[in-house]
mmCIF file of the N, C-alpha and C atoms, coordinates in Angstrom:
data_MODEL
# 
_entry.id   MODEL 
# 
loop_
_atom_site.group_PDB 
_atom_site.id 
_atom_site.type_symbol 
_atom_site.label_atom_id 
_atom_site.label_alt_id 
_atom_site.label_comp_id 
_atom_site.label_asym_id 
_atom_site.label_entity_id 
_atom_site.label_seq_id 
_atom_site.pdbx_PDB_ins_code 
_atom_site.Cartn_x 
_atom_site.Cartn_y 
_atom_site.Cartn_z 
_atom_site.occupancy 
_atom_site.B_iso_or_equiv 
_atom_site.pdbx_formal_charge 
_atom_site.auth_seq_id 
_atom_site.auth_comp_id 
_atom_site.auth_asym_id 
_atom_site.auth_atom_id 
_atom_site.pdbx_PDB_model_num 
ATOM 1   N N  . UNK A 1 1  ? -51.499 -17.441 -39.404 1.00 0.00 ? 1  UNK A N  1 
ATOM 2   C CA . UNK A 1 1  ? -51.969 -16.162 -38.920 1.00 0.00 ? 1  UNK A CA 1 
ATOM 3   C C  . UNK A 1 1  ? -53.357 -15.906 -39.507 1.00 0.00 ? 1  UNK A C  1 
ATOM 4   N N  . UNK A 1 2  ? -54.003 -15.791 -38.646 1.00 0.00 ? 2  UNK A N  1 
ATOM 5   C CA . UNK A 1 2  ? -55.401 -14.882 -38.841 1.00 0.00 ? 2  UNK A CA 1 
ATOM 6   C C  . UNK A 1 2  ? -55.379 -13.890 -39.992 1.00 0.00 ? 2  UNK A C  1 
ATOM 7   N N  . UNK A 1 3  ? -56.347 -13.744 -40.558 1.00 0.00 ? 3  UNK A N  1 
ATOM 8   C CA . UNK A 1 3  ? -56.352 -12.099 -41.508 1.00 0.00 ? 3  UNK A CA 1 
ATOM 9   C C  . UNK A 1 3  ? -57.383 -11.470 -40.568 1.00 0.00 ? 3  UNK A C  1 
ATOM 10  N N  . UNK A 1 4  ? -57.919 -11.998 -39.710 1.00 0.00 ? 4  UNK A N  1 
ATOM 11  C CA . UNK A 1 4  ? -58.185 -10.537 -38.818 1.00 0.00 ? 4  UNK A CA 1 
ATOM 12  C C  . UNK A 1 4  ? -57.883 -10.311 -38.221 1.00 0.00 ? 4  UNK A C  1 
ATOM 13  N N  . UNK A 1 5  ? -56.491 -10.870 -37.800 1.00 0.00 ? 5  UNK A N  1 
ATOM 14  C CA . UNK A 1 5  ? -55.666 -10.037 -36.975 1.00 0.00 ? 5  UNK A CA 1 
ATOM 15  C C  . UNK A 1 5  ? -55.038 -8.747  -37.445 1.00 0.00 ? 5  UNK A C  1 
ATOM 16  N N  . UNK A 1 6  ? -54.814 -8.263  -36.387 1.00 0.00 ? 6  UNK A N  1 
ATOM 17  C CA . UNK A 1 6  ? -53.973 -6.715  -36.656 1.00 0.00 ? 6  UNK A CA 1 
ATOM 18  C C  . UNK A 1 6  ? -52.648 -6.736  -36.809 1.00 0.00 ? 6  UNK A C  1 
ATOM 19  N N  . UNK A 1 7  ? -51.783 -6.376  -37.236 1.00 0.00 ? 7  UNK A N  1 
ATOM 20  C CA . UNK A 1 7  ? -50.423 -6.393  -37.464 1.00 0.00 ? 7  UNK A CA 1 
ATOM 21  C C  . UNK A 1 7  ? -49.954 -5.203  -36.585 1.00 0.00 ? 7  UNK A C  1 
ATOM 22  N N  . UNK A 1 8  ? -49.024 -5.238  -35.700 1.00 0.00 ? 8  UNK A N  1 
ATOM 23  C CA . UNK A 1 8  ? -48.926 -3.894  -34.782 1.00 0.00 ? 8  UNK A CA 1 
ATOM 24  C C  . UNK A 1 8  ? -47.884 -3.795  -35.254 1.00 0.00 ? 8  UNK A C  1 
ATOM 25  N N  . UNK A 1 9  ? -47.251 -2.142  -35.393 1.00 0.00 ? 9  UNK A N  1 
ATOM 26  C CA . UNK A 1 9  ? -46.373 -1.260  -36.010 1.00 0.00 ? 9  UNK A CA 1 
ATOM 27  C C  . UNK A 1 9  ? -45.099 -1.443  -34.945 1.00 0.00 ? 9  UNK A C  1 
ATOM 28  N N  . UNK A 1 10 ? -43.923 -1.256  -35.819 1.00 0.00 ? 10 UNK A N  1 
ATOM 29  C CA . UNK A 1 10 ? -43.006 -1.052  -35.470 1.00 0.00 ? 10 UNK A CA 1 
ATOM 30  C C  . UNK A 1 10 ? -42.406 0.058   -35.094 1.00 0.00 ? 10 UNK A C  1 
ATOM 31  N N  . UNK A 1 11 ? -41.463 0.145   -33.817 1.00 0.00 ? 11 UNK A N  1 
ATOM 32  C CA . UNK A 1 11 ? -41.720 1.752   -33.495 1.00 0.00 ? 11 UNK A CA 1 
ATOM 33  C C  . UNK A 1 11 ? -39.996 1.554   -33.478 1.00 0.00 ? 11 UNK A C  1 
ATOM 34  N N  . UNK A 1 12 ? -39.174 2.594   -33.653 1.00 0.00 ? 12 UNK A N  1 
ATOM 35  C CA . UNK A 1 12 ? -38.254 2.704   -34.087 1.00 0.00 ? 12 UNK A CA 1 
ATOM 36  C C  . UNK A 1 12 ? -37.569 3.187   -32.234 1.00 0.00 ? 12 UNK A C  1 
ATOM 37  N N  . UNK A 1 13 ? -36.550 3.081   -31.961 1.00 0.00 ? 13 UNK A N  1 
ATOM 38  C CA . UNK A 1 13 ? -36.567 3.175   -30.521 1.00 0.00 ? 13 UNK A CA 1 
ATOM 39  C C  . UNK A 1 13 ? -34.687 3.864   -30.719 1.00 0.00 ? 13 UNK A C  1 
ATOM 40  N N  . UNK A 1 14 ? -34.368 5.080   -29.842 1.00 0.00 ? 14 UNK A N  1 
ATOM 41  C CA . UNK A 1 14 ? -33.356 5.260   -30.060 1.00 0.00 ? 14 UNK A CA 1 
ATOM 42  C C  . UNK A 1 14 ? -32.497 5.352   -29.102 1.00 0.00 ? 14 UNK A C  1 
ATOM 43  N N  . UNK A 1 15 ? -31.790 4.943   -28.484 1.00 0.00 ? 15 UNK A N  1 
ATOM 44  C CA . UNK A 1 15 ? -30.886 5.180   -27.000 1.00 0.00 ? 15 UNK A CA 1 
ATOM 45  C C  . UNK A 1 15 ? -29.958 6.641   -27.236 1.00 0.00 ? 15 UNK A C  1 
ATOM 46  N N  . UNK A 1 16 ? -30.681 7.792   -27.185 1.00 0.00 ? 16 UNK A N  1 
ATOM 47  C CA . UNK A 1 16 ? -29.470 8.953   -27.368 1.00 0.00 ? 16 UNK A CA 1 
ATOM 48  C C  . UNK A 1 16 ? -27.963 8.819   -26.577 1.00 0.00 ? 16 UNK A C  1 
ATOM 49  N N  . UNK A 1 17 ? -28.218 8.382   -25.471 1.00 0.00 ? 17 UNK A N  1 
ATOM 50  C CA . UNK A 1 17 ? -26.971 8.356   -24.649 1.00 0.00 ? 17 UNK A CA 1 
ATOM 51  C C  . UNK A 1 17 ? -25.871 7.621   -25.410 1.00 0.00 ? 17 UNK A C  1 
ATOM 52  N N  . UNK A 1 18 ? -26.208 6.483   -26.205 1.00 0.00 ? 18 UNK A N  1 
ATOM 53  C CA . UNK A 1 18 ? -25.252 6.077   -26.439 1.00 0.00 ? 18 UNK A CA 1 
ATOM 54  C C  . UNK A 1 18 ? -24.857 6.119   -28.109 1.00 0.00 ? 18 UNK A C  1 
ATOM 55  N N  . UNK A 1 19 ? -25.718 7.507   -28.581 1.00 0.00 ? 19 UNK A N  1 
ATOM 56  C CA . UNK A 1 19 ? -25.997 8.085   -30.580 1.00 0.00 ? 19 UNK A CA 1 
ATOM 57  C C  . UNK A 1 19 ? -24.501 8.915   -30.221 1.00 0.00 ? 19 UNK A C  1 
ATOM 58  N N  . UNK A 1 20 ? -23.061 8.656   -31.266 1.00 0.00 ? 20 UNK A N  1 
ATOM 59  C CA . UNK A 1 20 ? -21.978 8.944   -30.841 1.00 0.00 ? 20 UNK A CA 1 
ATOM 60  C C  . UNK A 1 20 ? -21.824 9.561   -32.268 1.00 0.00 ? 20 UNK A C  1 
ATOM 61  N N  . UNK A 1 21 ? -23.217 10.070  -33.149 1.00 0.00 ? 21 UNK A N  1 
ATOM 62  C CA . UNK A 1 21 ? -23.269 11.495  -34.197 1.00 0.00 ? 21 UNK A CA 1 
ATOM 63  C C  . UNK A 1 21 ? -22.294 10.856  -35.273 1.00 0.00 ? 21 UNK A C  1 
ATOM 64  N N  . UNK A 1 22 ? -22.327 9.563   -35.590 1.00 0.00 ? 22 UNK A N  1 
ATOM 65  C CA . UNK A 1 22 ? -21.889 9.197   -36.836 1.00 0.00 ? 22 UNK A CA 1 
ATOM 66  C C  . UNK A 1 22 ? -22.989 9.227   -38.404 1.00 0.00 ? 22 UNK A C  1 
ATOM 67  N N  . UNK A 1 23 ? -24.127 9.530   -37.927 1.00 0.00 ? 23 UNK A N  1 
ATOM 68  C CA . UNK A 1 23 ? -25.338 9.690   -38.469 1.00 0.00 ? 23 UNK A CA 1 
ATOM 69  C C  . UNK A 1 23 ? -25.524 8.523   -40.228 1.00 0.00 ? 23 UNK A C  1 
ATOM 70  N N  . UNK A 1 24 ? -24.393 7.753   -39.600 1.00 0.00 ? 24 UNK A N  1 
ATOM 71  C CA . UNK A 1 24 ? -25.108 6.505   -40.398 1.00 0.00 ? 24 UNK A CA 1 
ATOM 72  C C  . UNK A 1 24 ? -26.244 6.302   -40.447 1.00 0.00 ? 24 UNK A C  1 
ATOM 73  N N  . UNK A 1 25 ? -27.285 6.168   -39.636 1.00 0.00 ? 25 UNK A N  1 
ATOM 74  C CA . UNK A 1 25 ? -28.242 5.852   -39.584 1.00 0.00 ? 25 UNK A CA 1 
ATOM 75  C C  . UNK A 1 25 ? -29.652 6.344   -40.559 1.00 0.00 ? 25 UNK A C  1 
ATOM 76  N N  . UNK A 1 26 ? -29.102 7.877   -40.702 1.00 0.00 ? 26 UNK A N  1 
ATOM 77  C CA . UNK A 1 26 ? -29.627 8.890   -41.488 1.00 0.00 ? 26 UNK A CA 1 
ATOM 78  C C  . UNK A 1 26 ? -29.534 8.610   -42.683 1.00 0.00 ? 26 UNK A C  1 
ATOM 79  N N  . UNK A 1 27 ? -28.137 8.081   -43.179 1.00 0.00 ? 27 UNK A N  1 
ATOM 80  C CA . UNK A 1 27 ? -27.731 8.281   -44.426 1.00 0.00 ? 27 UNK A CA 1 
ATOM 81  C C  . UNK A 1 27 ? -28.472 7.201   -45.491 1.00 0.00 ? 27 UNK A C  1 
ATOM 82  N N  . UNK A 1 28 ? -28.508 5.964   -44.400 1.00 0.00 ? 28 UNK A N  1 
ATOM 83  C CA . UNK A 1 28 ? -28.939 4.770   -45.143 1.00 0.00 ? 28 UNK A CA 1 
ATOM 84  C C  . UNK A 1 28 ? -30.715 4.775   -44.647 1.00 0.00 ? 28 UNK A C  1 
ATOM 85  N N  . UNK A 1 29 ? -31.734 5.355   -44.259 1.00 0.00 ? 29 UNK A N  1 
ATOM 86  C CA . UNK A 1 29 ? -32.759 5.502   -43.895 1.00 0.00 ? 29 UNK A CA 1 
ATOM 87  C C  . UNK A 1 29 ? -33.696 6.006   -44.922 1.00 0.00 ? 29 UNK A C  1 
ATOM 88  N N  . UNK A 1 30 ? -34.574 4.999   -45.613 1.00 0.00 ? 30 UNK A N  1 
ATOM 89  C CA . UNK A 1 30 ? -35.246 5.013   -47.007 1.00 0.00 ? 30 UNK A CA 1 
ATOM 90  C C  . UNK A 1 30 ? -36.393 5.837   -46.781 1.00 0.00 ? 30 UNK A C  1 
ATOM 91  N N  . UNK A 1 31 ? -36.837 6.316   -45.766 1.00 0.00 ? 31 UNK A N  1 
ATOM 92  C CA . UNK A 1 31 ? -38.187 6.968   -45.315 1.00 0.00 ? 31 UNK A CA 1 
ATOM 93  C C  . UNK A 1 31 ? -38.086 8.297   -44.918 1.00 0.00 ? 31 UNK A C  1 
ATOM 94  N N  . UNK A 1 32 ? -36.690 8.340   -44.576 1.00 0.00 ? 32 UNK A N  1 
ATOM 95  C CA . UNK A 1 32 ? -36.445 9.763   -43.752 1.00 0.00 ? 32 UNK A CA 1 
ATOM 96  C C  . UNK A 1 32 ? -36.650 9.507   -42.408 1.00 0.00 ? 32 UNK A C  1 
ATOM 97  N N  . UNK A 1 33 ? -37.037 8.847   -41.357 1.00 0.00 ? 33 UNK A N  1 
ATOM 98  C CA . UNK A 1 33 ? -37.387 8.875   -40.078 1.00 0.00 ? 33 UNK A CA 1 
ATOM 99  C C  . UNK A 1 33 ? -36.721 9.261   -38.922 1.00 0.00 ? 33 UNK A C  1 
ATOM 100 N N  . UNK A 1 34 ? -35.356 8.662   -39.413 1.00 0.00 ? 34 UNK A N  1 
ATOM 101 C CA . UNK A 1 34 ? -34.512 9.949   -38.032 1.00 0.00 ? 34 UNK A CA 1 
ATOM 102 C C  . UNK A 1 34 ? -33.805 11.089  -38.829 1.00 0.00 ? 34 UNK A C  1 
ATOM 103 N N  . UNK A 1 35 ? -34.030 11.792  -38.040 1.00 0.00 ? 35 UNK A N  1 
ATOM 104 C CA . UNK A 1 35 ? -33.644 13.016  -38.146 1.00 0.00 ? 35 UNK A CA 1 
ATOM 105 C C  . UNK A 1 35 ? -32.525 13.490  -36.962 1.00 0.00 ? 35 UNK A C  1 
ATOM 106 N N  . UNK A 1 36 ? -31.370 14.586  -37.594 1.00 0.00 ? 36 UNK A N  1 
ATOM 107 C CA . UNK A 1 36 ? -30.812 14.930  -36.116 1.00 0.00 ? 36 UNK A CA 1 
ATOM 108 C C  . UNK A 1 36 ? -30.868 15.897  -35.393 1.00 0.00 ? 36 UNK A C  1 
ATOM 109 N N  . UNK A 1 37 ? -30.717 15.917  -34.347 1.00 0.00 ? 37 UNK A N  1 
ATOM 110 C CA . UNK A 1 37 ? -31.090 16.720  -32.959 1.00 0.00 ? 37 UNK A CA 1 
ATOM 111 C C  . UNK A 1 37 ? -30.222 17.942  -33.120 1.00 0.00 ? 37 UNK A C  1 
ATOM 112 N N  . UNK A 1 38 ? -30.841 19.106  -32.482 1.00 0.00 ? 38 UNK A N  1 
ATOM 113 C CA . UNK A 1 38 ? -29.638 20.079  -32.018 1.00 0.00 ? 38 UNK A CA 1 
ATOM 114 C C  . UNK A 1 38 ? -29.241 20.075  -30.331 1.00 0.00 ? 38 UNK A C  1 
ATOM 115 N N  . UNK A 1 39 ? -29.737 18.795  -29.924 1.00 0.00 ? 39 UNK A N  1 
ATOM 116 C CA . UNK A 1 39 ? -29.697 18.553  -28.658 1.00 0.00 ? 39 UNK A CA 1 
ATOM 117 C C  . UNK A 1 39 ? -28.510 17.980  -28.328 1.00 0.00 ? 39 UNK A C  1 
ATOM 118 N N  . UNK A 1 40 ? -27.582 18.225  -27.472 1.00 0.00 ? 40 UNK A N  1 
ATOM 119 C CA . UNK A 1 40 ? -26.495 17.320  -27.293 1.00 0.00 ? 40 UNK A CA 1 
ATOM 120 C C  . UNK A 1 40 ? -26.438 16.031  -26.015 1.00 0.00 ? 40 UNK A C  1 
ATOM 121 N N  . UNK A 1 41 ? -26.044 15.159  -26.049 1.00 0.00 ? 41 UNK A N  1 
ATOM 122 C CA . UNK A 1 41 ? -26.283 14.047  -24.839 1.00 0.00 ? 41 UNK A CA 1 
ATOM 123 C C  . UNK A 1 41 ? -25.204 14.022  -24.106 1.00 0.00 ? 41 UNK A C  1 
ATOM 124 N N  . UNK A 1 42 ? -24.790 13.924  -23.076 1.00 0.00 ? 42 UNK A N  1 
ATOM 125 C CA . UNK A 1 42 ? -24.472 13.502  -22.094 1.00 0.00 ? 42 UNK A CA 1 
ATOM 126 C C  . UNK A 1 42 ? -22.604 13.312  -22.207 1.00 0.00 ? 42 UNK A C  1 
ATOM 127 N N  . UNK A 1 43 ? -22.471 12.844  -23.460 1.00 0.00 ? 43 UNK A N  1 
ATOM 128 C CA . UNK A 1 43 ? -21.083 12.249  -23.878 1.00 0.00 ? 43 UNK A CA 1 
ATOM 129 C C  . UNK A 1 43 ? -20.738 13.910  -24.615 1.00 0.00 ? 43 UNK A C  1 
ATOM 130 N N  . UNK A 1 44 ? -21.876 14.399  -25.240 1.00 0.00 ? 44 UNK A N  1 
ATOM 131 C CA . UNK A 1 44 ? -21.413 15.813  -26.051 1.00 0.00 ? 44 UNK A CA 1 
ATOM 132 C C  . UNK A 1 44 ? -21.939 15.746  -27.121 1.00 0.00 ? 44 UNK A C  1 
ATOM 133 N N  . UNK A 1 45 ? -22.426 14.876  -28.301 1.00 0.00 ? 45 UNK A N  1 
ATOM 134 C CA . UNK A 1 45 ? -23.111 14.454  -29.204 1.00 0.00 ? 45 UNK A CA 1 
ATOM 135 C C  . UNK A 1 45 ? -24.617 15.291  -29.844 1.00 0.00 ? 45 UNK A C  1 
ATOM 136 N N  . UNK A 1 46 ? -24.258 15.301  -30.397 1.00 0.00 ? 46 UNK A N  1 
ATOM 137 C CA . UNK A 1 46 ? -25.725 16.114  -31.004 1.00 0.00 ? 46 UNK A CA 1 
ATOM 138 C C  . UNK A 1 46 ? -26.182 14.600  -31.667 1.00 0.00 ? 46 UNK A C  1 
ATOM 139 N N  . UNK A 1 47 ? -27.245 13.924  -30.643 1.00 0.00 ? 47 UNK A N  1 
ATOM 140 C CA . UNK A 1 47 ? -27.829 12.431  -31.423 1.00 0.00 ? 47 UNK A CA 1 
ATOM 141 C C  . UNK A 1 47 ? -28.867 12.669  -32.320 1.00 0.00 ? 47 UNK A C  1 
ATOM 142 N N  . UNK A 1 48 ? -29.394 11.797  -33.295 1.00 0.00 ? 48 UNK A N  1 
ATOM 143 C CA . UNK A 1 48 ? -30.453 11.855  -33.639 1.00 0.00 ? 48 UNK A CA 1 
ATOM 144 C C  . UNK A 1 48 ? -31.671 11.320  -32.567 1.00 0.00 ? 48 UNK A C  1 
ATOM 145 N N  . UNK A 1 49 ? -32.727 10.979  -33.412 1.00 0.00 ? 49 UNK A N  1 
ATOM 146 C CA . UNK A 1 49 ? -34.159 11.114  -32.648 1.00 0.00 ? 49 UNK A CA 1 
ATOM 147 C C  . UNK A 1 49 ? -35.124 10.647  -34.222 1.00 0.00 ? 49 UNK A C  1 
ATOM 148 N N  . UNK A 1 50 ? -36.025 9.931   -33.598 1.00 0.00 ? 50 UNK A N  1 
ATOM 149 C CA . UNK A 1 50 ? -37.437 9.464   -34.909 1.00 0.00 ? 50 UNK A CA 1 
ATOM 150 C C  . UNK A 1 50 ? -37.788 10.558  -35.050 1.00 0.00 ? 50 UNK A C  1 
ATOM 151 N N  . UNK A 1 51 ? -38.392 11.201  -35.841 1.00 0.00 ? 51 UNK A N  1 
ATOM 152 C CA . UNK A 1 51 ? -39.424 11.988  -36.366 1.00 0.00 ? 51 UNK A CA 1 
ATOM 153 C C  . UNK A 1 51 ? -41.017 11.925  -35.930 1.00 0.00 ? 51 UNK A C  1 
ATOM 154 N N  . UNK A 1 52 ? -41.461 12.499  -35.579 1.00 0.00 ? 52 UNK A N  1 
ATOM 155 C CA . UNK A 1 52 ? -42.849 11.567  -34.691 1.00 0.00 ? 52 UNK A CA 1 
ATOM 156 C C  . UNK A 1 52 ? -44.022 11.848  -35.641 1.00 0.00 ? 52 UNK A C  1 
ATOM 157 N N  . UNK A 1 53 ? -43.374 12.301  -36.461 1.00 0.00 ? 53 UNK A N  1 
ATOM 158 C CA . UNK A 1 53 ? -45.255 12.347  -37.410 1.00 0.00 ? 53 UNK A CA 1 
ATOM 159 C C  . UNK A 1 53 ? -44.357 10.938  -38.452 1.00 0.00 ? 53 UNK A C  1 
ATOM 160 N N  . UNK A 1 54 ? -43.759 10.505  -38.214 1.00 0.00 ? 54 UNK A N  1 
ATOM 161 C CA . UNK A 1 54 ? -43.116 9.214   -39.229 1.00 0.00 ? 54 UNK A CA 1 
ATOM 162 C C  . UNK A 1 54 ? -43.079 8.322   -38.289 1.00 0.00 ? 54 UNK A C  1 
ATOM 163 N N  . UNK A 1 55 ? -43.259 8.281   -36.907 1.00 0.00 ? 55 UNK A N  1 
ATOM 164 C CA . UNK A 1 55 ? -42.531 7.228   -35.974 1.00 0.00 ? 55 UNK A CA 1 
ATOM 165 C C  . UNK A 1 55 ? -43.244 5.746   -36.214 1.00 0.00 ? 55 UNK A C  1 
ATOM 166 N N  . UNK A 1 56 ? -44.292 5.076   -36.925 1.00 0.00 ? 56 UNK A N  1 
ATOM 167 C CA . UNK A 1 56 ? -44.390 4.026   -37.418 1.00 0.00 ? 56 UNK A CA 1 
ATOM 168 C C  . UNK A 1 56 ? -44.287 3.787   -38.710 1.00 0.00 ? 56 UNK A C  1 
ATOM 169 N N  . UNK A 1 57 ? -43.897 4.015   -39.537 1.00 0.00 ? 57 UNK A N  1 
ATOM 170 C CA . UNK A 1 57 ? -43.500 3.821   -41.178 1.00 0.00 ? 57 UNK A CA 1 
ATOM 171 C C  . UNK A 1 57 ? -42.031 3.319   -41.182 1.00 0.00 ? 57 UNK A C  1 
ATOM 172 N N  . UNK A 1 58 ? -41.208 2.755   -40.371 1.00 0.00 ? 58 UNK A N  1 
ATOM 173 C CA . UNK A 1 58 ? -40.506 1.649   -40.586 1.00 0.00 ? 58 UNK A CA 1 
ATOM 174 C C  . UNK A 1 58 ? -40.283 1.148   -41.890 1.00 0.00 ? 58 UNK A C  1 
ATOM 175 N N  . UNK A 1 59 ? -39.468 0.995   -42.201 1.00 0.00 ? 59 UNK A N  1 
ATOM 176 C CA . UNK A 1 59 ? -39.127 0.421   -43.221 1.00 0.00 ? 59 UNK A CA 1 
ATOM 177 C C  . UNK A 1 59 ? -38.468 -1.132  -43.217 1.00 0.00 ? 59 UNK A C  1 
ATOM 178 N N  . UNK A 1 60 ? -37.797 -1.212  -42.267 1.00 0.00 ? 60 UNK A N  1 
ATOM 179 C CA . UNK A 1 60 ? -37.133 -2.159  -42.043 1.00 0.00 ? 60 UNK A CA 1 
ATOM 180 C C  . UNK A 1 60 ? -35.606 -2.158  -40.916 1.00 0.00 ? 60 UNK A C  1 
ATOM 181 N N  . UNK A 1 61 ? -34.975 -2.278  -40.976 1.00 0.00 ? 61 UNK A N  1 
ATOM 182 C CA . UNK A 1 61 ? -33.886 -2.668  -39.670 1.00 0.00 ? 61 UNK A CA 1 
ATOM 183 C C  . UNK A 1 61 ? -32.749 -2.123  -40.062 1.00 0.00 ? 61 UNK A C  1 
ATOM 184 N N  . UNK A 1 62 ? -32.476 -1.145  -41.452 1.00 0.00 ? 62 UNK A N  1 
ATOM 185 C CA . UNK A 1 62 ? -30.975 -1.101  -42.024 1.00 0.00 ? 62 UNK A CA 1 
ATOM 186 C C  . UNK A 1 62 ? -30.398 0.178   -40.862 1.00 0.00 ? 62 UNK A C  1 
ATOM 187 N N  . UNK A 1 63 ? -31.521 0.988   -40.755 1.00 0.00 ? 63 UNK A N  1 
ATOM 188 C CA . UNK A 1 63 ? -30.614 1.776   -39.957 1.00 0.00 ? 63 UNK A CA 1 
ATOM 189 C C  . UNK A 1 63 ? -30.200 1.212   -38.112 1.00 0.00 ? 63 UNK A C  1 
ATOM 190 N N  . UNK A 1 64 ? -30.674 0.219   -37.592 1.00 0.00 ? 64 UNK A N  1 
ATOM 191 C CA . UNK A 1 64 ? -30.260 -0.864  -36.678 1.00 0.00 ? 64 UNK A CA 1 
ATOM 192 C C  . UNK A 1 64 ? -29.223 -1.037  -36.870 1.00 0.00 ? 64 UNK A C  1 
ATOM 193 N N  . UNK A 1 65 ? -29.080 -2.050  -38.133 1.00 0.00 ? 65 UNK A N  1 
ATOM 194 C CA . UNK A 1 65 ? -27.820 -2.546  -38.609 1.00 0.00 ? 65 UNK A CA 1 
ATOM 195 C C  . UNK A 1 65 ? -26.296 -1.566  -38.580 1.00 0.00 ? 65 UNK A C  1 
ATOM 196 N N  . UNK A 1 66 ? -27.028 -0.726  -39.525 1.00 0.00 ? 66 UNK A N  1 
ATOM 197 C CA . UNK A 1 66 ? -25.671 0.280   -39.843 1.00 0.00 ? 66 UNK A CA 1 
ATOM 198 C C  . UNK A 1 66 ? -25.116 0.822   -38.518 1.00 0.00 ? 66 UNK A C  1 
ATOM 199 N N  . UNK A 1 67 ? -25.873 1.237   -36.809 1.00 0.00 ? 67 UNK A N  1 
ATOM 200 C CA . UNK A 1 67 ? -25.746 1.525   -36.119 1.00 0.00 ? 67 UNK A CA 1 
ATOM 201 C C  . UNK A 1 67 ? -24.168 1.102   -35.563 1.00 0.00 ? 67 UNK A C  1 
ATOM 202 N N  . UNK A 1 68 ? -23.164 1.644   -35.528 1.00 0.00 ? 68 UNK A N  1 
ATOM 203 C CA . UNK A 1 68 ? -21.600 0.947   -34.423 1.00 0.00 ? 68 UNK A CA 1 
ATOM 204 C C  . UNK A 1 68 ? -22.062 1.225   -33.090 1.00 0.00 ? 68 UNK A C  1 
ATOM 205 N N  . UNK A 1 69 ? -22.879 1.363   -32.791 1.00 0.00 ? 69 UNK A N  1 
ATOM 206 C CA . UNK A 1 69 ? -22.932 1.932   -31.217 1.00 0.00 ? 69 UNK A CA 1 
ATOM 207 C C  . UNK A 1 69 ? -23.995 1.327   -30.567 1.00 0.00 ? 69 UNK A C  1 
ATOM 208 N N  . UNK A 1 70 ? -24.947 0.525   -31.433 1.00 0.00 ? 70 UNK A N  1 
ATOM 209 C CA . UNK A 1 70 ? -26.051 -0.074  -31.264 1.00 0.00 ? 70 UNK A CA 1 
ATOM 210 C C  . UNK A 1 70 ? -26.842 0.801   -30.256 1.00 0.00 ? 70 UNK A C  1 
ATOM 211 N N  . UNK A 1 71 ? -26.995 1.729   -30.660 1.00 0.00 ? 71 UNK A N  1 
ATOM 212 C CA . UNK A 1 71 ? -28.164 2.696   -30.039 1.00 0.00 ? 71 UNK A CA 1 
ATOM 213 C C  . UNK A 1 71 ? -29.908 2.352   -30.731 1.00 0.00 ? 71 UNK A C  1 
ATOM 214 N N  . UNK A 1 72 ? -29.974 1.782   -31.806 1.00 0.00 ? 72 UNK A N  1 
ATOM 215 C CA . UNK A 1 72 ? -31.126 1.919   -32.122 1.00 0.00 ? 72 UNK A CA 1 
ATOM 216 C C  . UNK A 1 72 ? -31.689 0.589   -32.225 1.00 0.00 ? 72 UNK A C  1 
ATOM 217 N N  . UNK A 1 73 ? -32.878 0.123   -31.868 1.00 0.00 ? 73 UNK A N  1 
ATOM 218 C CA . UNK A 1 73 ? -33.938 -0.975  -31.871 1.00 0.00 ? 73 UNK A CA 1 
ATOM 219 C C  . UNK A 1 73 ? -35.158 -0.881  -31.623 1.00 0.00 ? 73 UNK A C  1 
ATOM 220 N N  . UNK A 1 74 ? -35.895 -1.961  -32.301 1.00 0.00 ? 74 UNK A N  1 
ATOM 221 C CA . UNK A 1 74 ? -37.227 -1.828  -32.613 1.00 0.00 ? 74 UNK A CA 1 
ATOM 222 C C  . UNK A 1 74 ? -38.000 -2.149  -31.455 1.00 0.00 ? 74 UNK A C  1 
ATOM 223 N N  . UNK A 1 75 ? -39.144 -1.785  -31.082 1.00 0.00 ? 75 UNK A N  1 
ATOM 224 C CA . UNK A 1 75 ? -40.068 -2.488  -30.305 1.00 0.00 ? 75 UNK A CA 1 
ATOM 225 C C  . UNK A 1 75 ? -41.553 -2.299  -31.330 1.00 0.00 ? 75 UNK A C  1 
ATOM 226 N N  . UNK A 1 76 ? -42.828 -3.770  -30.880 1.00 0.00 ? 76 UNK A N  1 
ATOM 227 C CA . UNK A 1 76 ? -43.887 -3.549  -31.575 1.00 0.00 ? 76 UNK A CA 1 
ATOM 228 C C  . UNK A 1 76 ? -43.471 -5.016  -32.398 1.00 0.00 ? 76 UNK A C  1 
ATOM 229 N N  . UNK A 1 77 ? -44.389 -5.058  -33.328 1.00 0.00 ? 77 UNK A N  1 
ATOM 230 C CA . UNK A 1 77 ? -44.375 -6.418  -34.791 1.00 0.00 ? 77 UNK A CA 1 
ATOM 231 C C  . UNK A 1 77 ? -43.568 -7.519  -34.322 1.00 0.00 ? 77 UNK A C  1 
# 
């Protein structure tokens, strides 16, 4: 890799329809970046959602992982 290349940010991506408000995601999230909604989806769920003044500061994939519903993935890097 180049060093003048740019490294493009990771953007944290959330499928509400299928956020089923176990808020794992929250719990284990080292940055703070999702946050939850008072919005409810479709199923009844109050999902979370990124934070948008945080939405590239990524940390890494744990709250992906921790996801049972696989609502959340990255796009970007």
């Amino acid at each position: 890799m180049l060093t003048s290349e740019k490294h493009k940010a990771a953007y944290i991506v959330i499928d509400h329809e299928r956020c089923k408000a176990c808020y794992l995601c929250v719990s284990v999230c080292p940055k703070e970046i999702i946050a939850v909604t008072k919005r409810i989806n479709k199923n009844g769920y109050t999902y979370v959602e990124v934070q948008a003044i945080r939405r590239t500061s990524a940390a890494g994939a744990i709250c992906a992982i921790m996801c049972p519903d696989i609502a959340i993935s990255f796009t970007g890097r």
